[in-house]
C-alpha positions in Angstrom: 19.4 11.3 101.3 16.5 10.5 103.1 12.9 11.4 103.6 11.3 11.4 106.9 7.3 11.5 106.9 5.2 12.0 109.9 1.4 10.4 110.1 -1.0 12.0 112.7 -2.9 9.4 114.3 -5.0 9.1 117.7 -2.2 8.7 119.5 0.1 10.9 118.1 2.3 11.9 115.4 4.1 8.7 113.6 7.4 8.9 111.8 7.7 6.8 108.2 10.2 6.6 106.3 9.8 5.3 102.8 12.6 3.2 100.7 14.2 4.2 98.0 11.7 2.7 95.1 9.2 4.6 96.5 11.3 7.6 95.6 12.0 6.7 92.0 7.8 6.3 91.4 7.2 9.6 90.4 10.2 9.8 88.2 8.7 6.7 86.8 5.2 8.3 85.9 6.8 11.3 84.2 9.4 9.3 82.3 6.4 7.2 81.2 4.2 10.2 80.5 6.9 11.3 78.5 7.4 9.1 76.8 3.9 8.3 75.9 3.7 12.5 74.6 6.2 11.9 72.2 4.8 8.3 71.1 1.4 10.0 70.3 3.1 13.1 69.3 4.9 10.8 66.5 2.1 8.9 65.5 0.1 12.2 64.7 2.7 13.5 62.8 2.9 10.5 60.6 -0.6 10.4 60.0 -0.5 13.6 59.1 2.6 13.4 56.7 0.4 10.2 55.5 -2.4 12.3 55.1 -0.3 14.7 53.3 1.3 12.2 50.6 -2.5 10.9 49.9 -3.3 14.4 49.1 -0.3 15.0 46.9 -0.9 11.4 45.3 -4.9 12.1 44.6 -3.4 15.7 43.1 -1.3 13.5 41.1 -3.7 11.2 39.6 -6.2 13.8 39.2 -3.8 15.8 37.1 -2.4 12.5 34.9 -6.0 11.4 34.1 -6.6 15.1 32.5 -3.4 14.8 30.6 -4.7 11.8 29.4 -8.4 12.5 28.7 -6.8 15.7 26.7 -4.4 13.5 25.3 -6.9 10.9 24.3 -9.7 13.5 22.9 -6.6 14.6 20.5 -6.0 11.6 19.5 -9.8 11.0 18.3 -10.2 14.3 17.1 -6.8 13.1 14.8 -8.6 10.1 14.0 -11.8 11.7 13.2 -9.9 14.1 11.2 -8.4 10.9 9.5 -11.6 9.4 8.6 -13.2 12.7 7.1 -9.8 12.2 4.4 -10.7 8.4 3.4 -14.3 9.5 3.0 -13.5 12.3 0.5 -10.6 10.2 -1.2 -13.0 6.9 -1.3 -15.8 9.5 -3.0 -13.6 10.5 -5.4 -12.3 7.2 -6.0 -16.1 5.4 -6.6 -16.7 8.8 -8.9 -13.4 7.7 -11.1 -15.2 4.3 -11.2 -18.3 5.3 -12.2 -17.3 7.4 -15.1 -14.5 4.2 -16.4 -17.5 2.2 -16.2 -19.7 4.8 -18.2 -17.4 5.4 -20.6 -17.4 1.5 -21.5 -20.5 1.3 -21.2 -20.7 -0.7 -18.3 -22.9 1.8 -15.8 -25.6 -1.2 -15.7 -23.1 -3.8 -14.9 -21.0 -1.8 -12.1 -22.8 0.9 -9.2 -20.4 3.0 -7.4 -23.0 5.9 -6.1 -23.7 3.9 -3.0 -24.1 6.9 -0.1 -21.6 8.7 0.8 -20.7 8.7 4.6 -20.7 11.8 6.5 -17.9 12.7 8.7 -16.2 15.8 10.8 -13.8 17.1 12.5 -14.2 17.4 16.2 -13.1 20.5 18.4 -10.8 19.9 20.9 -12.3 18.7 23.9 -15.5 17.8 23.0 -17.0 14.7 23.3 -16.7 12.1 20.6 -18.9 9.5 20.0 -16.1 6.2 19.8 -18.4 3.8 18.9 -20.0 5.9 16.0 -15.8 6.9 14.8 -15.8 2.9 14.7 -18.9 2.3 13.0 -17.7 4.7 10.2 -14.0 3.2 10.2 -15.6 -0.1 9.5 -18.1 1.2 6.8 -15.6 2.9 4.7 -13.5 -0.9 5.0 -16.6 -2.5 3.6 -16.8 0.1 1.2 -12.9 -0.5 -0.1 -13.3 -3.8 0.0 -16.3 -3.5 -2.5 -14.8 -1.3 -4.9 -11.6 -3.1 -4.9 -13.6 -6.0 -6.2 -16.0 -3.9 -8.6 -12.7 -2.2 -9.9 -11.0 -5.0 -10.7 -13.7 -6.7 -12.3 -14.1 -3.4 -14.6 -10.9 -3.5 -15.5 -10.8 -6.9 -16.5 -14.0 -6.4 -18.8 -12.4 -2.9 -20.5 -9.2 -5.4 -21.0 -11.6 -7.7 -22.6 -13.1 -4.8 -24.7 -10.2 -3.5 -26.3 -8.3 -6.7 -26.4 -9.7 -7.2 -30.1 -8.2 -3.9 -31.1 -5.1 -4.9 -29.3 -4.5 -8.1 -31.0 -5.8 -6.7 -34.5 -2.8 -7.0 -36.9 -1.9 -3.6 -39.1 0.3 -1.4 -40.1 3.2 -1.9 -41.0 6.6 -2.9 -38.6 8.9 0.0 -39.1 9.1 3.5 -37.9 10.6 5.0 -41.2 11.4 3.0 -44.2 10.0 1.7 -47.5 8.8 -2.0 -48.8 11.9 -3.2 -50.6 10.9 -7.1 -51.5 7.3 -8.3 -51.7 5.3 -11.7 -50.4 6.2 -14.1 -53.4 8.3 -15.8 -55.5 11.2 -14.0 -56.9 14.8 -14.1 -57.2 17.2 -15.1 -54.4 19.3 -12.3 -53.9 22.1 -14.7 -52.9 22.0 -17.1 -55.5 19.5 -16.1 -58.5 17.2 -18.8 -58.6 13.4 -18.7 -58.4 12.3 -19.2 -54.5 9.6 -18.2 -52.7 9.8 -15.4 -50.2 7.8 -16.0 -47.0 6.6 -12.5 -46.0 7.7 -8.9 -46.6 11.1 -7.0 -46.7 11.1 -3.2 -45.6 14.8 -1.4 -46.0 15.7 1.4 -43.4 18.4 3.1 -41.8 20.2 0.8 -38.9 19.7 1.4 -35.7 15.5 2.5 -37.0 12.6 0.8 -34.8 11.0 -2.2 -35.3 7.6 -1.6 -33.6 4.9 -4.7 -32.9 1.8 -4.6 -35.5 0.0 -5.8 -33.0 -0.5 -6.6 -29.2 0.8 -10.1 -27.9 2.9 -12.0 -26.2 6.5 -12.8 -27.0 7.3 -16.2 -27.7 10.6 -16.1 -29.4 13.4 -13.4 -28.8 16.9 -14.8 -29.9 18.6 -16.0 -33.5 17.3 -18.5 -35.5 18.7 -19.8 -39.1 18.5 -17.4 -41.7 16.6 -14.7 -39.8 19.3 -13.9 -37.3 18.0 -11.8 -34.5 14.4 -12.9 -34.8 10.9 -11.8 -32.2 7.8 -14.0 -33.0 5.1 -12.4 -31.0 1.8 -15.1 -30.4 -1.6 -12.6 -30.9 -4.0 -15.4 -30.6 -6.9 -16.8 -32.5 -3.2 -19.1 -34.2 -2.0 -15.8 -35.4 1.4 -14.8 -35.0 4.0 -12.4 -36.5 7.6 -12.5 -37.1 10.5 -9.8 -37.4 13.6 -10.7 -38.3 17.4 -9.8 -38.8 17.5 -7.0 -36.5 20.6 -5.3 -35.3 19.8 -6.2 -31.4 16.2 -6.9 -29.6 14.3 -5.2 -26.8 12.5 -8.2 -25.4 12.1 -11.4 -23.8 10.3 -14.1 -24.5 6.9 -14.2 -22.3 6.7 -10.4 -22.6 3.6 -8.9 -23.1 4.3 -6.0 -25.7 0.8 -3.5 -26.9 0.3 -2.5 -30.7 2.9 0.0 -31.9 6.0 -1.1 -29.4 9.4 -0.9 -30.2 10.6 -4.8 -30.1 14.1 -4.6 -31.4 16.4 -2.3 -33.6 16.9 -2.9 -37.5 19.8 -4.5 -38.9 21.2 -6.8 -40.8 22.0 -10.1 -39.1 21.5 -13.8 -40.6 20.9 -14.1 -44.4 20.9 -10.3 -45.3 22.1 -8.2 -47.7 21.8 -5.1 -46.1 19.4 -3.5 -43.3 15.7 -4.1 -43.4 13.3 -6.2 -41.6 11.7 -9.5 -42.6 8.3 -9.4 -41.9 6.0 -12.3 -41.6 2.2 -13.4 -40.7 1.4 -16.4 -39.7 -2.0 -18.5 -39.3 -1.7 -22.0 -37.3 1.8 -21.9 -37.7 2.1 -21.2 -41.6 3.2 -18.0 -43.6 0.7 -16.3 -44.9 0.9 -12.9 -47.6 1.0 -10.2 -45.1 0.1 -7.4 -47.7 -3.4 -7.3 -46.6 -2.2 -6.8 -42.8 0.0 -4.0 -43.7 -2.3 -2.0 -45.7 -5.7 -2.8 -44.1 -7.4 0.3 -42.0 -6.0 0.1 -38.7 -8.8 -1.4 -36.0 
């Protein structure tokens, strides 16, 4: 196909003709402005799908830091909540204190009415003061800390006090039973002669208690010849008592054992004739007539 084109000039009409790439120009320029439509068109639609996402993505933040801020205040609340339970337990705690050390007399020596802190529970989305929930955490530490100390001291002093009482050697070293051989000389029972008996015999049933006269610690717990089953319980100040041919014991050696415990069970082991308990006192080492132990006022 061809195109014929006529040009008027002055001296008359001239025929052109045009080649073919002329002819493919203006399909050119609308393939190009096509192209370039759908180009721009593109490029608007992803910035608007871009714009989009942003939009969803702020919406998503926006909503995660609420979650958190709610999640956060109840968490503090929690904690403030916490704290206000510490306080009142740590109040009732230095009010324990202060009435152990009154009752040993020890209110001058020991102060546990230092202030109370104030604390409360916070509504739900309030605000909280952090620094202040901090400032309280760390005063009632200080506060533990210092009656930890002051409560341990106390009860090292009231152990101090009644250790005298503990250690004060009474009574006598069976539950139920009578005094069947005195502190003396007398007869053996095994052989008849004259020999002197060591400390003081009380006859029971077997199987009866055989209870500490006094607080100490345990420094022998097995057999030893002629006492069989023997405890020797050390109350300082070199005293020391000894209970012997008992049926079984019920401690150790280095146990500490309080006034009135059951150290072993009555019997008749070693050099016995039947079952009682051999009971001895002894000052630096040597036996001493127990009589006035047993029948002394108790301290």
């Amino acid at each position: 196909m061809s195109v014929t084109v006529f040009i008027q000039g002055r001296n008359g009409a001239t025929r052109w003709q045009p080649g073919k790439r002329w002819l493919l120009l203006p399909i050119l320029l609308i393939a190009a402005g096509t192209g370039l439509y759908q180009h721009n068109a593109k490029q608007l639609t992803q910035q608007q799908a871009n714009v989009d996402n942003e939009r969803v993505a702020r919406e998503a933040q926006k909503a995660e830091l609420i979650a958190l801020k709610n999640a956060t205040e109840t968490q503090l609340s929690m904690l403030v909540a916490h704290v206000a339970r510490m306080q009142a337990k740590l109040t009732r705690l230095e009010a324990l204190g202060q009435q152990v050390a009154v009752n040993n007399q020890l209110e001058d020596q020991f102060d546990f009415s230092s202030e109370v802190g104030v604390g409360g529970i916070s509504e739900l989305g309030t605000n909280i003061e952090l620094d202040q929930l901090i400032a309280d955490m760390d005063e009632l530490v200080s506060r533990i800390d210092n009656n930890n100390v002051q409560l341990s001291l106390l009860e090292t002093v009231a152990s101090n006090l009644h250790i005298d009482e503990e250690r004060y050697i009474s009574g006598r070293p069976i539950q139920k039973g009578w005094l069947s051989s005195p502190y003396g000389l007398r007869n053996d029972p095994f052989n008849g002669k004259r020999t002197m008996h060591k400390g003081i015999d009380f006859a029971g049933k077997e199987g009866s208690g055989v209870i500490a006269t006094a607080g100490g610690v345990v420094t022998w717990a097995d057999k030893m010849f002629g006492y069989g089953n023997l405890v020797e319980i050390d109350h300082g100040n070199g005293l020391s008592t000894r209970y012997g041919h008992n049926k079984a014991l019920s401690v150790n050696v280095g146990d500490v054992v309080a006034k009135g415990d059951i150290i072993a069970i009555m019997g008749s082991t070693g050099r016995s004739t039947g079952p009682h308990v051999h009971y001895e006192v002894l000052r630096g080492g040597q036996q001493i007539d127990p009589q006035k132990y047993v029948y002394r006022k108790a301290g």
